[in-house]
mmCIF file as gemmi writes it, N, C-alpha and C atoms, coordinates in Angstrom:
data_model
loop_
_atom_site.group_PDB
_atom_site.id
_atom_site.type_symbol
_atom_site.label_atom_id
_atom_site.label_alt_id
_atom_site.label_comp_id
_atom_site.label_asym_id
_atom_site.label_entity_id
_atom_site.label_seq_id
_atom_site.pdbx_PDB_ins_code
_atom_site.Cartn_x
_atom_site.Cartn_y
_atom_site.Cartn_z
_atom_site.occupancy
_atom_site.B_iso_or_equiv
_atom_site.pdbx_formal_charge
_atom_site.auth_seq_id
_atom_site.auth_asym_id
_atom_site.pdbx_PDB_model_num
ATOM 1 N N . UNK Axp A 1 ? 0.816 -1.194 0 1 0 ? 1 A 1
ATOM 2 C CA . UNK Axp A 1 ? 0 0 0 1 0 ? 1 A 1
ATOM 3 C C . UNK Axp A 1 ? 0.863 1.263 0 1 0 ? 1 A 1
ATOM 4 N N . UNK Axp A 2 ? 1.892 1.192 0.982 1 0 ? 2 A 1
ATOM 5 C CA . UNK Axp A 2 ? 2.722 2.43 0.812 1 0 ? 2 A 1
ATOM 6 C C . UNK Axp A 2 ? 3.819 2.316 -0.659 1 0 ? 2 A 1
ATOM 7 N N . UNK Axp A 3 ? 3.838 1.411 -1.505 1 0 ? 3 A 1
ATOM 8 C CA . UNK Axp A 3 ? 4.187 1.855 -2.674 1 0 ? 3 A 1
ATOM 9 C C . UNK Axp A 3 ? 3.501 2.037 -3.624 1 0 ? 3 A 1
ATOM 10 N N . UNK Axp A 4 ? 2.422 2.439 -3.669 1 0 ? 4 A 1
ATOM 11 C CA . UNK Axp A 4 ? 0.943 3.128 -4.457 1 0 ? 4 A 1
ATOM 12 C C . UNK Axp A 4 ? 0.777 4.465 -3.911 1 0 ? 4 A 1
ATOM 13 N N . UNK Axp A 5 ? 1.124 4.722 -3.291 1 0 ? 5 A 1
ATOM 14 C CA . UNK Axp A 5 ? 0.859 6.434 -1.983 1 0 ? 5 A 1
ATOM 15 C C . UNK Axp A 5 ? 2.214 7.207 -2.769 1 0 ? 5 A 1
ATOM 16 N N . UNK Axp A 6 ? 3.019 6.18 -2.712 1 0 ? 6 A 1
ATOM 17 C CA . UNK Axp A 6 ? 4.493 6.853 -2.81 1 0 ? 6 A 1
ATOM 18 C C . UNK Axp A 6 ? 4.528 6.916 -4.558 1 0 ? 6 A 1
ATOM 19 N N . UNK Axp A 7 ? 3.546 6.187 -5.347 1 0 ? 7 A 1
ATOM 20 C CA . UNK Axp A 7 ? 3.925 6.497 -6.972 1 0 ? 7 A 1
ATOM 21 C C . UNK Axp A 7 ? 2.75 7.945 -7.367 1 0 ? 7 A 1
ATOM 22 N N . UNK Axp A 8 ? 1.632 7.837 -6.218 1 0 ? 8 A 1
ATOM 23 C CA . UNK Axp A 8 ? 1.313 9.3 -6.23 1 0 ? 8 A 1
ATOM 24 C C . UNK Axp A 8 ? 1.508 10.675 -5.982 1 0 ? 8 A 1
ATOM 25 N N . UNK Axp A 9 ? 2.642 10.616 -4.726 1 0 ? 9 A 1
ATOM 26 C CA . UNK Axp A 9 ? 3.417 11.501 -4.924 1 0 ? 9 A 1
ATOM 27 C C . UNK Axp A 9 ? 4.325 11.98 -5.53 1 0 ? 9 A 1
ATOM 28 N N . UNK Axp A 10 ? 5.179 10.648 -6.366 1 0 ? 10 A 1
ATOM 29 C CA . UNK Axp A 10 ? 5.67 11.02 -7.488 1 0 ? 10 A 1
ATOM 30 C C . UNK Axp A 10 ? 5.19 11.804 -8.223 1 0 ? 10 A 1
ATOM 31 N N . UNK Axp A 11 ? 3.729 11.107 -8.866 1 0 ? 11 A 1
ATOM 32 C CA . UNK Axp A 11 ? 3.063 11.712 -10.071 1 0 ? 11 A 1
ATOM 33 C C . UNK Axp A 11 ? 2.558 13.004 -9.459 1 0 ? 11 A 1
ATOM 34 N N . UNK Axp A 12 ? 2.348 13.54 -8.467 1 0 ? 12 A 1
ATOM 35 C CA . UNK Axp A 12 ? 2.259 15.161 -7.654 1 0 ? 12 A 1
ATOM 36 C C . UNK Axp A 12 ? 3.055 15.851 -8.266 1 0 ? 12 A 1
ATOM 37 N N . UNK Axp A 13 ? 4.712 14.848 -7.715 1 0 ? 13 A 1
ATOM 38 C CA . UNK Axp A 13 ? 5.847 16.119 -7.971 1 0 ? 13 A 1
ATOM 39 C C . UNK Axp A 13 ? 5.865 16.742 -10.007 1 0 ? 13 A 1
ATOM 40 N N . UNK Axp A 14 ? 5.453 15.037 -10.597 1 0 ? 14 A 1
ATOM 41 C CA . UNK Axp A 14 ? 5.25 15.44 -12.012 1 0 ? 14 A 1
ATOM 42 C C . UNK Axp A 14 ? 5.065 16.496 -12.399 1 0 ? 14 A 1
ATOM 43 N N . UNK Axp A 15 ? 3.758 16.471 -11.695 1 0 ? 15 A 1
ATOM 44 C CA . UNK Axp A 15 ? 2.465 17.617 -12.332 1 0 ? 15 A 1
ATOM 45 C C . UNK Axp A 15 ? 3.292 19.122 -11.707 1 0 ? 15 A 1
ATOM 46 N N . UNK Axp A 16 ? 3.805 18.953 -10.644 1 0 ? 16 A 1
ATOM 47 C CA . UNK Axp A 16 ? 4.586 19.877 -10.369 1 0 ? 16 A 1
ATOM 48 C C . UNK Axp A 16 ? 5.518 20.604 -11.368 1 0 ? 16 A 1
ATOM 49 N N . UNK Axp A 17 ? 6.442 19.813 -11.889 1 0 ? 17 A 1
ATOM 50 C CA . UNK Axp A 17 ? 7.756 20.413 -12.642 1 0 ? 17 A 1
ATOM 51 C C . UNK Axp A 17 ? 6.901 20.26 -13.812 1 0 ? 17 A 1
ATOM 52 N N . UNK Axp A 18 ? 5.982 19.819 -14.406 1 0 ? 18 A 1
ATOM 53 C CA . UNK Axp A 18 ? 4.923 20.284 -15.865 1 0 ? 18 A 1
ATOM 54 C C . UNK Axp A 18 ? 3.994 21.856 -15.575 1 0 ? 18 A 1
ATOM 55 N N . UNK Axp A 19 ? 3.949 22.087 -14.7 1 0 ? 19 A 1
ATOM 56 C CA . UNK Axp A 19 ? 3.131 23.027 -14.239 1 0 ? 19 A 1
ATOM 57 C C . UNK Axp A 19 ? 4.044 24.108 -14.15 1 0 ? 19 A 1
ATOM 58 N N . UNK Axp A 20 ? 5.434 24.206 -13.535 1 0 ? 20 A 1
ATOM 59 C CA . UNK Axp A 20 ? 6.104 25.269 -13.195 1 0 ? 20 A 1
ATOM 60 C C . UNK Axp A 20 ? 6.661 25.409 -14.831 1 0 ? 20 A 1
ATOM 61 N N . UNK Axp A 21 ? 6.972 24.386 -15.496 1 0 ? 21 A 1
ATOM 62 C CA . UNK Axp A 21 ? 7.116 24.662 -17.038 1 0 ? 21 A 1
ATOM 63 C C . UNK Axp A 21 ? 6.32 25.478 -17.566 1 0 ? 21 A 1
ATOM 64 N N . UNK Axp A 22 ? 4.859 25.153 -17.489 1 0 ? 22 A 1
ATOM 65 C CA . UNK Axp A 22 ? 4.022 25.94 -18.779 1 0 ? 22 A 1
ATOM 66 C C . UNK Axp A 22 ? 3.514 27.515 -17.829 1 0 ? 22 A 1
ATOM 67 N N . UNK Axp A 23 ? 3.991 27.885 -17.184 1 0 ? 23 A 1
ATOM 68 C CA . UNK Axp A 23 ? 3.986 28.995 -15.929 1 0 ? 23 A 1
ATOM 69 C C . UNK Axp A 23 ? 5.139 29.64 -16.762 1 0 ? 23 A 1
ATOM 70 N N . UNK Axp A 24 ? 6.235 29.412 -17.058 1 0 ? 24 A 1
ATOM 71 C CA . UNK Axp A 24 ? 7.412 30.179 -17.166 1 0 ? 24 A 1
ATOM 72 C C . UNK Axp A 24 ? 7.176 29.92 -19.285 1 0 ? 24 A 1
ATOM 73 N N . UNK Axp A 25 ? 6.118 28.82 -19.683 1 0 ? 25 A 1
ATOM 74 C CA . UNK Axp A 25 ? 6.271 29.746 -21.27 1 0 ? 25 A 1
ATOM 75 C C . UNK Axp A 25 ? 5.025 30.628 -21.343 1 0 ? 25 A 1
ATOM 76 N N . UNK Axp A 26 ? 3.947 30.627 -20.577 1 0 ? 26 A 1
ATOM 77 C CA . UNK Axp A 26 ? 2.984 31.766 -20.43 1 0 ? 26 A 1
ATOM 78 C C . UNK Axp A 26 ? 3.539 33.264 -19.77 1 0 ? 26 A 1
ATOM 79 N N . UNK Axp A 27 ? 4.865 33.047 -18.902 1 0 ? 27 A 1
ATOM 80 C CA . UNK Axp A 27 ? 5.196 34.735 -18.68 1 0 ? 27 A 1
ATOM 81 C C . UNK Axp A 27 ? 5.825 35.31 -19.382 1 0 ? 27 A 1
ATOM 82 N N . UNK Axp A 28 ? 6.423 34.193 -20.553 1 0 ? 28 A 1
ATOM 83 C CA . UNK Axp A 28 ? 7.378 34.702 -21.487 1 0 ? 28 A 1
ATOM 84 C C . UNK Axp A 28 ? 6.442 35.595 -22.702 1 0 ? 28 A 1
ATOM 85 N N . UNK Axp A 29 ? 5.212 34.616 -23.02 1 0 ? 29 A 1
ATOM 86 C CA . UNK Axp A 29 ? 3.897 34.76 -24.206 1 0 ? 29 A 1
ATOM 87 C C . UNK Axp A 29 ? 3.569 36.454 -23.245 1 0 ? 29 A 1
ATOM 88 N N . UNK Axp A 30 ? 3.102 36.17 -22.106 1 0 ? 30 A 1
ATOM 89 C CA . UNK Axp A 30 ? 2.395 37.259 -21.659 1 0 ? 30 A 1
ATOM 90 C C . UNK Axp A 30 ? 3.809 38.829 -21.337 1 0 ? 30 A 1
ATOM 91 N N . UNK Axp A 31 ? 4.901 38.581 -21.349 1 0 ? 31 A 1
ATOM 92 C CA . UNK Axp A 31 ? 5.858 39.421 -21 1 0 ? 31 A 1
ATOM 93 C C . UNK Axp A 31 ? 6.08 40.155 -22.47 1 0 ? 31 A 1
ATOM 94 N N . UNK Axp A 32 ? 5.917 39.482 -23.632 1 0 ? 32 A 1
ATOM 95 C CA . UNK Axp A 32 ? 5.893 39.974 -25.032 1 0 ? 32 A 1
ATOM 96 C C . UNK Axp A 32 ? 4.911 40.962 -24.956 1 0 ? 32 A 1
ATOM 97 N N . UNK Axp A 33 ? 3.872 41.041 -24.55 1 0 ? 33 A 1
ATOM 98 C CA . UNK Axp A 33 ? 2.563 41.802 -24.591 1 0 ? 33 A 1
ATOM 99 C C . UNK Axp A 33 ? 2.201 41.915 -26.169 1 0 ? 33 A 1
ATOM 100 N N . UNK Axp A 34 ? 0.851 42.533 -26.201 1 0 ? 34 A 1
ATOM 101 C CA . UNK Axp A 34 ? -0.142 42.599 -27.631 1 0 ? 34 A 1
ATOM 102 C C . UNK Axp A 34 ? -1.249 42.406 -26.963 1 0 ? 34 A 1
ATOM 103 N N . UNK Axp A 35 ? -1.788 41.729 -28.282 1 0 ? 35 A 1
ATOM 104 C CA . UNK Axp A 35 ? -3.472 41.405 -28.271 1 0 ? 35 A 1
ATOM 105 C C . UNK Axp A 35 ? -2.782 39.9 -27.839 1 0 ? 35 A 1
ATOM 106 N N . UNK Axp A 36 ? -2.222 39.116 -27.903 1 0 ? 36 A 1
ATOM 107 C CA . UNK Axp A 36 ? -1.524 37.913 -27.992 1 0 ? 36 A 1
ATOM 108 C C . UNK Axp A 36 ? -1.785 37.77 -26.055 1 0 ? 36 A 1
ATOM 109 N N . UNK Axp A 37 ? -0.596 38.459 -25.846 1 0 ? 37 A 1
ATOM 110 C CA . UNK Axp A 37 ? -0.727 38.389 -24.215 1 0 ? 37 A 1
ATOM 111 C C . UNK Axp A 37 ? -2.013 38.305 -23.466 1 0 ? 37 A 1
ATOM 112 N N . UNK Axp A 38 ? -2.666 39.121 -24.271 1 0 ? 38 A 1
ATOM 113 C CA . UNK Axp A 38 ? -3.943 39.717 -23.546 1 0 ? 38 A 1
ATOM 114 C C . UNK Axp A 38 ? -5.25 38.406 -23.851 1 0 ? 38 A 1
ATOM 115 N N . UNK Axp A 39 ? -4.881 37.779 -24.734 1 0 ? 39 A 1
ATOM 116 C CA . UNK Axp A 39 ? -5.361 36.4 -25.519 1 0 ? 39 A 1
ATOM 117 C C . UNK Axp A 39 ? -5.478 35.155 -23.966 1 0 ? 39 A 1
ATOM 118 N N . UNK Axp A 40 ? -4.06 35.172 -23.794 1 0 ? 40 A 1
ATOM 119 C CA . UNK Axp A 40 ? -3.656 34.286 -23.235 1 0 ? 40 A 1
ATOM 120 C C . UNK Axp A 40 ? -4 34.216 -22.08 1 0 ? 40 A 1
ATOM 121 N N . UNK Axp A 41 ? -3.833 35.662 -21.022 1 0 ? 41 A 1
ATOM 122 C CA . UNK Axp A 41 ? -4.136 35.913 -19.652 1 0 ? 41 A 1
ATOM 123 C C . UNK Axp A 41 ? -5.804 35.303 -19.689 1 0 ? 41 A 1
ATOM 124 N N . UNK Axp A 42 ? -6.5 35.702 -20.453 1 0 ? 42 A 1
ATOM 125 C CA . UNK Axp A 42 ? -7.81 35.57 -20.786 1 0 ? 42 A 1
ATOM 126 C C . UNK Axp A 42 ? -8.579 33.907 -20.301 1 0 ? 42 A 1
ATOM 127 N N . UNK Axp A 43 ? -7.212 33.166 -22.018 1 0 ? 43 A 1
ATOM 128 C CA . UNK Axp A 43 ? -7.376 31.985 -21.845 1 0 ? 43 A 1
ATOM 129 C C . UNK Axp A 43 ? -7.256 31.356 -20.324 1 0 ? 43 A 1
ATOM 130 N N . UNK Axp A 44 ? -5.993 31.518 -19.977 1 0 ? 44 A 1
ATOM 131 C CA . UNK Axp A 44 ? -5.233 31.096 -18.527 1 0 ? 44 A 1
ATOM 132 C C . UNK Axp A 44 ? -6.76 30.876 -17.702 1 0 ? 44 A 1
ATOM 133 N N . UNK Axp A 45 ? -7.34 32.028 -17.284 1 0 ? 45 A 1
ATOM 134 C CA . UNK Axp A 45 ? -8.287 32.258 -16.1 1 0 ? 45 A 1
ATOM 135 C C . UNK Axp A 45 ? -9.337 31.285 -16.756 1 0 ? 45 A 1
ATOM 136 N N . UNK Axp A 46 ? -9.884 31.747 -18.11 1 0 ? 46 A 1
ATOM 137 C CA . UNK Axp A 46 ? -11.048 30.269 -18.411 1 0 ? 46 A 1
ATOM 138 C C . UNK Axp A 46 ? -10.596 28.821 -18.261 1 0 ? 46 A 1
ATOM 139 N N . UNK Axp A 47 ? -9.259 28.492 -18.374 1 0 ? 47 A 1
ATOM 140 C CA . UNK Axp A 47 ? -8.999 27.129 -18.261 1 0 ? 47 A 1
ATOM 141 C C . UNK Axp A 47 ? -9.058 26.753 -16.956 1 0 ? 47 A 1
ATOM 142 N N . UNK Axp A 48 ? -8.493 27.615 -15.937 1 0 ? 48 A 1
ATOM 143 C CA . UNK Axp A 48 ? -8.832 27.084 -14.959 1 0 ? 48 A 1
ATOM 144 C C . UNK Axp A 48 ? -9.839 26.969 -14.106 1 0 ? 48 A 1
ATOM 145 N N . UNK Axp A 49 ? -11.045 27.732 -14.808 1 0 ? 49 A 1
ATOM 146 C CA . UNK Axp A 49 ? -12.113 27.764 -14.084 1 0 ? 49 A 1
ATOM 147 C C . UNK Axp A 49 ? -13.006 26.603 -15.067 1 0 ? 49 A 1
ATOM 148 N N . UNK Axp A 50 ? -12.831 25.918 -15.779 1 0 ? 50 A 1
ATOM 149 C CA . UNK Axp A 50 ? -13.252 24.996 -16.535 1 0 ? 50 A 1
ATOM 150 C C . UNK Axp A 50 ? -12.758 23.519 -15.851 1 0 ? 50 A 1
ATOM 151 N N . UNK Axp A 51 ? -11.655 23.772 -15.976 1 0 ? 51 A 1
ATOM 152 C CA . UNK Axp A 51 ? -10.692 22.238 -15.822 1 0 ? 51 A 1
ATOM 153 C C . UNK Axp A 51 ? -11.163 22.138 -13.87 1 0 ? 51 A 1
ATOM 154 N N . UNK Axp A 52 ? -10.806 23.037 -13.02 1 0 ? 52 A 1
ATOM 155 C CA . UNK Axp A 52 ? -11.614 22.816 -11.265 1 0 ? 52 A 1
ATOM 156 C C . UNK Axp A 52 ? -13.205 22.853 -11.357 1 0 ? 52 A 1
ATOM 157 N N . UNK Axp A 53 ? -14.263 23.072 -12.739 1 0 ? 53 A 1
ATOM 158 C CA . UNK Axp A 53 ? -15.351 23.061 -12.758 1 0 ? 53 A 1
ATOM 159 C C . UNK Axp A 53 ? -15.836 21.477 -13.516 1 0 ? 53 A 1
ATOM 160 N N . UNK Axp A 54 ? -14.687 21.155 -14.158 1 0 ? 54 A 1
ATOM 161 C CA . UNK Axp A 54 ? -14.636 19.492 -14.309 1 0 ? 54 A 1
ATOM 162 C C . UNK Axp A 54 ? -14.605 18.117 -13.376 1 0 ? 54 A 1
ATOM 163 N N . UNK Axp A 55 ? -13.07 18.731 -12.504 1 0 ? 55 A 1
ATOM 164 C CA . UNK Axp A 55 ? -12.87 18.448 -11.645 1 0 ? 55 A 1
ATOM 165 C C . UNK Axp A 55 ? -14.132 17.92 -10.59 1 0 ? 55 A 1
ATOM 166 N N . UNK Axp A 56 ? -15.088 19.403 -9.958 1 0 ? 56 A 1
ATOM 167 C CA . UNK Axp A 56 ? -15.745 18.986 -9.146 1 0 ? 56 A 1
ATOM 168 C C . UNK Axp A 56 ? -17.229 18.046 -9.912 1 0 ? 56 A 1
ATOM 169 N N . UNK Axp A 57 ? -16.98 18.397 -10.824 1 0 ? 57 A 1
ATOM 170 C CA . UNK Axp A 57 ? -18.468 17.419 -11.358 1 0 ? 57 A 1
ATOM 171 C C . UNK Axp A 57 ? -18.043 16.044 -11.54 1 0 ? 57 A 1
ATOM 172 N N . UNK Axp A 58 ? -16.901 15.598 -11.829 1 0 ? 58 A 1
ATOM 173 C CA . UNK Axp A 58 ? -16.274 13.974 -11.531 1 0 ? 58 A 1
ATOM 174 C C . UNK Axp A 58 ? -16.129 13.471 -10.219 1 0 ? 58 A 1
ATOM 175 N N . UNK Axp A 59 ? -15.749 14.176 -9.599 1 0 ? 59 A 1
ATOM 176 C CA . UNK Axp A 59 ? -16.025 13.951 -8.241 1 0 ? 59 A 1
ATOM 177 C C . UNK Axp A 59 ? -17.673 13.866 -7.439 1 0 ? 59 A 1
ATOM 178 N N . UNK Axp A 60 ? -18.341 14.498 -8.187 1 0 ? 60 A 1
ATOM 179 C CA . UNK Axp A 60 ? -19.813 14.346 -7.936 1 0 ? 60 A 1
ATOM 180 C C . UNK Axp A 60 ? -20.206 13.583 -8.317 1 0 ? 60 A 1
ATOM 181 N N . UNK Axp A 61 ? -19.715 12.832 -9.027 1 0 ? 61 A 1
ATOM 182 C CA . UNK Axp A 61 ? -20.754 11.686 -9.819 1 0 ? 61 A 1
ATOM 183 C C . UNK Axp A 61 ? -20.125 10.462 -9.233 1 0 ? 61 A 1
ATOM 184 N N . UNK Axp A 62 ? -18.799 10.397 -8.843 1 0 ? 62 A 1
ATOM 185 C CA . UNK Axp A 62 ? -18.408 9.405 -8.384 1 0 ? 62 A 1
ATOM 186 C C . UNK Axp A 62 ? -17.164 8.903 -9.499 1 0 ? 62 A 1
ATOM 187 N N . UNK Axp A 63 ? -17.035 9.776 -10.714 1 0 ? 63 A 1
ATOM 188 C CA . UNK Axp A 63 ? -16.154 9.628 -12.27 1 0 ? 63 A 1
ATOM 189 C C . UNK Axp A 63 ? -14.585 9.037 -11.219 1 0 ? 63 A 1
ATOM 190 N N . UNK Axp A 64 ? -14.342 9.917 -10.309 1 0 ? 64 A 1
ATOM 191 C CA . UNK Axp A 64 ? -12.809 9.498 -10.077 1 0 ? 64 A 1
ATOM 192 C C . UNK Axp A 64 ? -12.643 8.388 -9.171 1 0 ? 64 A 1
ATOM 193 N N . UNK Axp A 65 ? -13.631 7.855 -8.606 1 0 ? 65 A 1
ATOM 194 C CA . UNK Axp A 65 ? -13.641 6.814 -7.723 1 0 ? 65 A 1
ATOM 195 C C . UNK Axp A 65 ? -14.143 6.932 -6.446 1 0 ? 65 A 1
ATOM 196 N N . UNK Axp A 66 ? -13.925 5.853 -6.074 1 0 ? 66 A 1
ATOM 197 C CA . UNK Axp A 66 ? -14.58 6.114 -4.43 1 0 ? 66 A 1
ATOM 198 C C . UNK Axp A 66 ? -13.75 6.204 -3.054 1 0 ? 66 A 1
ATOM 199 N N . UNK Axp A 67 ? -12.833 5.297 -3.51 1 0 ? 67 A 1
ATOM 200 C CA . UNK Axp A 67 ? -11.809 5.289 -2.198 1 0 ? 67 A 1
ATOM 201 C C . UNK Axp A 67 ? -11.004 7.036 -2.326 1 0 ? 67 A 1
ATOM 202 N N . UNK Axp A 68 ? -9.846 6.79 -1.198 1 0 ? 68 A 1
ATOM 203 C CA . UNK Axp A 68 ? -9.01 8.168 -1.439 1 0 ? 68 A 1
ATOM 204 C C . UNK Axp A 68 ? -7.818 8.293 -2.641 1 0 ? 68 A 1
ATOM 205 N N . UNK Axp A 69 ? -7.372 7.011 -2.627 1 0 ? 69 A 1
ATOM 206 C CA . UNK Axp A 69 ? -6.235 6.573 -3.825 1 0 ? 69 A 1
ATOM 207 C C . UNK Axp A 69 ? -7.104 6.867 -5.21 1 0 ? 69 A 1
ATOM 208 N N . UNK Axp A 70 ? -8.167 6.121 -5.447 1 0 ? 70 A 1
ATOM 209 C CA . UNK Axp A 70 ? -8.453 6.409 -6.4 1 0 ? 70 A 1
ATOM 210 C C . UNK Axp A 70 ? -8.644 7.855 -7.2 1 0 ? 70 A 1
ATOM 211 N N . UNK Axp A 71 ? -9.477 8.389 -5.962 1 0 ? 71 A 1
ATOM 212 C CA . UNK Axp A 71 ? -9.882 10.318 -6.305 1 0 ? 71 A 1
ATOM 213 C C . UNK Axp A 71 ? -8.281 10.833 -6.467 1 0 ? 71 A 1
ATOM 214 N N . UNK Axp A 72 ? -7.447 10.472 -5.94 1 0 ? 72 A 1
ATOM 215 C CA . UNK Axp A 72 ? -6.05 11.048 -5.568 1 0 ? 72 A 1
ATOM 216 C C . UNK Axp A 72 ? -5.539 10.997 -7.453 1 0 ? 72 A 1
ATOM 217 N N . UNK Axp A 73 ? -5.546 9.47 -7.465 1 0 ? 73 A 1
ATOM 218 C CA . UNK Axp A 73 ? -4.858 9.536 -9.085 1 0 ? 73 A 1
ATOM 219 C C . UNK Axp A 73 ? -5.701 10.059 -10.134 1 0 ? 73 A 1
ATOM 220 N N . UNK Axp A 74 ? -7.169 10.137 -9.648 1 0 ? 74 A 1
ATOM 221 C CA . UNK Axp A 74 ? -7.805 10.948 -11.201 1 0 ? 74 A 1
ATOM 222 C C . UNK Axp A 74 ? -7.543 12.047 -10.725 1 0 ? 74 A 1
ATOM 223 N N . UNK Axp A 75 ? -7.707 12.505 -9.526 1 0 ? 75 A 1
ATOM 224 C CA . UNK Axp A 75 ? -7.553 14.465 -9.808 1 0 ? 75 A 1
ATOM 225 C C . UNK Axp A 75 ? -5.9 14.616 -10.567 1 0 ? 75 A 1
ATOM 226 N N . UNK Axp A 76 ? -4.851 13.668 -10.141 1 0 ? 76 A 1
ATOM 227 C CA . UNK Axp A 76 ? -4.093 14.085 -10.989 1 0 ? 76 A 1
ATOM 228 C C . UNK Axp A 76 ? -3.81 14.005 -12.27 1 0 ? 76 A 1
ATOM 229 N N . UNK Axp A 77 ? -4.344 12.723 -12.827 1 0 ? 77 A 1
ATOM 230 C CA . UNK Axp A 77 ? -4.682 12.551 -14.127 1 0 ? 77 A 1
ATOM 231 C C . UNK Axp A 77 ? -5.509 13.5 -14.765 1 0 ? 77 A 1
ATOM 232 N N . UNK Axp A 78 ? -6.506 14.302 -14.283 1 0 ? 78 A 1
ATOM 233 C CA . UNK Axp A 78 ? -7.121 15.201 -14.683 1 0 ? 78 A 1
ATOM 234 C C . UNK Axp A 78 ? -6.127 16.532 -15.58 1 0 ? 78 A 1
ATOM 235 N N . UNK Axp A 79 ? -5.831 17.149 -13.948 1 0 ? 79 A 1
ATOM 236 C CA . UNK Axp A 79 ? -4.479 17.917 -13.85 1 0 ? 79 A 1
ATOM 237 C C . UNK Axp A 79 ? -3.799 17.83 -14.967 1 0 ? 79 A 1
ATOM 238 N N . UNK Axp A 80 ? -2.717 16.628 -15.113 1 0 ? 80 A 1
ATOM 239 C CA . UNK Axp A 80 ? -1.938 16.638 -15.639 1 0 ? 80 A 1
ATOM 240 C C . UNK Axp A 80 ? -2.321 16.626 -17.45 1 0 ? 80 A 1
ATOM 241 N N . UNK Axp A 81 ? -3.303 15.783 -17.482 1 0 ? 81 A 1
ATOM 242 C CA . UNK Axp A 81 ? -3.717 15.835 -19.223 1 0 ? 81 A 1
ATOM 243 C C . UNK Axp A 81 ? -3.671 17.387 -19.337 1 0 ? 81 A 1
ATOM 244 N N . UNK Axp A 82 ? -4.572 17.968 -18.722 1 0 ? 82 A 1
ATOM 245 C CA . UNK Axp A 82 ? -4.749 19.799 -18.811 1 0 ? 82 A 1
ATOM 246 C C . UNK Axp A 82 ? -3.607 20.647 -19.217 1 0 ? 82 A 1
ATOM 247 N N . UNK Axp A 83 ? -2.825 20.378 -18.261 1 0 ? 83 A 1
ATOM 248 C CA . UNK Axp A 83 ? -1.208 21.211 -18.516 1 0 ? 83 A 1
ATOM 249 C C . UNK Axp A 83 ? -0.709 20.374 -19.418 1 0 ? 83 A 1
ATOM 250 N N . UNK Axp A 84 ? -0.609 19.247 -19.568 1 0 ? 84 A 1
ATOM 251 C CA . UNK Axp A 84 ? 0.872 18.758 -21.025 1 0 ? 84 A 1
ATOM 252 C C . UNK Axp A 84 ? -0.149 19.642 -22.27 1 0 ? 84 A 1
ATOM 253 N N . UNK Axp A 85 ? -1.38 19.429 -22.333 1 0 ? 85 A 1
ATOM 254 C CA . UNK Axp A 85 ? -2.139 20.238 -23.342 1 0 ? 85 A 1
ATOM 255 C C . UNK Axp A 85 ? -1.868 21.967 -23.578 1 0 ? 85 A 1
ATOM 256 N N . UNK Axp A 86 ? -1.568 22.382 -22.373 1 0 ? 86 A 1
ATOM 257 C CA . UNK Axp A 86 ? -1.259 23.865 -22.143 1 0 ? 86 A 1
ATOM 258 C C . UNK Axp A 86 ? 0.295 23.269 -22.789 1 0 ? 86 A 1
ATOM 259 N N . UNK Axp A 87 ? 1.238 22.796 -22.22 1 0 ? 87 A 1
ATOM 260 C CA . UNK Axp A 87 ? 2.861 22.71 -22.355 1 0 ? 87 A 1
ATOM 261 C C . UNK Axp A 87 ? 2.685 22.692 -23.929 1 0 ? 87 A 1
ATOM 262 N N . UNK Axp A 88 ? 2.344 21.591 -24.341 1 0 ? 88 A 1
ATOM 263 C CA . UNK Axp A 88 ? 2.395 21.591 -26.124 1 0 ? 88 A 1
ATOM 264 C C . UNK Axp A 88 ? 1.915 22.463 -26.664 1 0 ? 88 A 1
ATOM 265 N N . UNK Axp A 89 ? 0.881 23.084 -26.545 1 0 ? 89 A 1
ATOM 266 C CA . UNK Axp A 89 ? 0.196 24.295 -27.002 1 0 ? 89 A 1
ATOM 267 C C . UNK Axp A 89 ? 1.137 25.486 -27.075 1 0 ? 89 A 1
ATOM 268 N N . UNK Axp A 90 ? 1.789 25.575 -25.706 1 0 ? 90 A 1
ATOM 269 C CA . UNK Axp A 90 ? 2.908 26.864 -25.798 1 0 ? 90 A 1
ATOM 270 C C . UNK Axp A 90 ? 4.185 26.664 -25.917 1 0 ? 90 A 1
ATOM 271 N N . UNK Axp A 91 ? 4.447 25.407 -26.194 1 0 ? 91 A 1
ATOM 272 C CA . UNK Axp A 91 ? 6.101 25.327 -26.758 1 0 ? 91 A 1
ATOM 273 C C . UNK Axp A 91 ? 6.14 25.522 -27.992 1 0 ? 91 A 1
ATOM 274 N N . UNK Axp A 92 ? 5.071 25.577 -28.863 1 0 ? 92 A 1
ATOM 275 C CA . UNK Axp A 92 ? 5.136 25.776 -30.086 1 0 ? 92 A 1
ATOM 276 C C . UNK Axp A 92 ? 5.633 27.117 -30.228 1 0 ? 92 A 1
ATOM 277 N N . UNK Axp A 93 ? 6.734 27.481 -31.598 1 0 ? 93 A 1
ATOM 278 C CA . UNK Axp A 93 ? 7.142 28.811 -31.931 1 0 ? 93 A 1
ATOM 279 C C . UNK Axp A 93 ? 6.314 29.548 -32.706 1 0 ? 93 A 1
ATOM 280 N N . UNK Axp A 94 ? 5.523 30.66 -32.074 1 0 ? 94 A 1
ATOM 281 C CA . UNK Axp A 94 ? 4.695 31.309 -33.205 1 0 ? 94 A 1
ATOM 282 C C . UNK Axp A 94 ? 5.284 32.582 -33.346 1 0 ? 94 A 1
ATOM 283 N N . UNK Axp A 95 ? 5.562 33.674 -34.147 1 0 ? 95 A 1
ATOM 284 C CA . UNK Axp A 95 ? 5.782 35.15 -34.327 1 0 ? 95 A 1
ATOM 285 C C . UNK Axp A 95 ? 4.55 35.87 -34.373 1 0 ? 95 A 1
């Protein structure tokens, strides 16, 4: 049991160093400024009020499971699909 606890905190720290990634190519997008920046800040706030408005409706229905392990690995599976989607989205080079 404690090596199932311990591959979720792994996958925590994951979502961690994916998260502090797409944080530092959104200040770079948003530090350029434009209509671009102003695009993005925009996007930023709807995604996350979408993706924690997902969140709690899987959890309402019972989508992530029932025990605590289970809810534990879908909220991060959630999480994490969200940001590699943000990461690829903004590693791309656009002018």
């Amino acid at each position: 049991m404690t090596y199932v606890w311990l591959r979720v905190a792994i996958d925590a720290w994951f979502l961690g160093l994916e998260a502090s990634n797409v944080v530092a190519l959104r200040m770079v997008k948003v530090a350029l400024g434009g209509p671009r920046a102003k695009a993005e800040s925009s996007r930023m706030v709807e995604e996350k009020l979408a993706a924690l408005a997902a969140l709690q409706w899987q959890m309402m229905t019972g989508a992530l499971g029932l025990t605590t392990l289970e809810i534990a690995r879908g909220s991060l599976r959630h999480f994490r699909k969200t940001v590699r989607r943000n990461r690829s989205r903004l590693a791309r080079y656009r002018k």
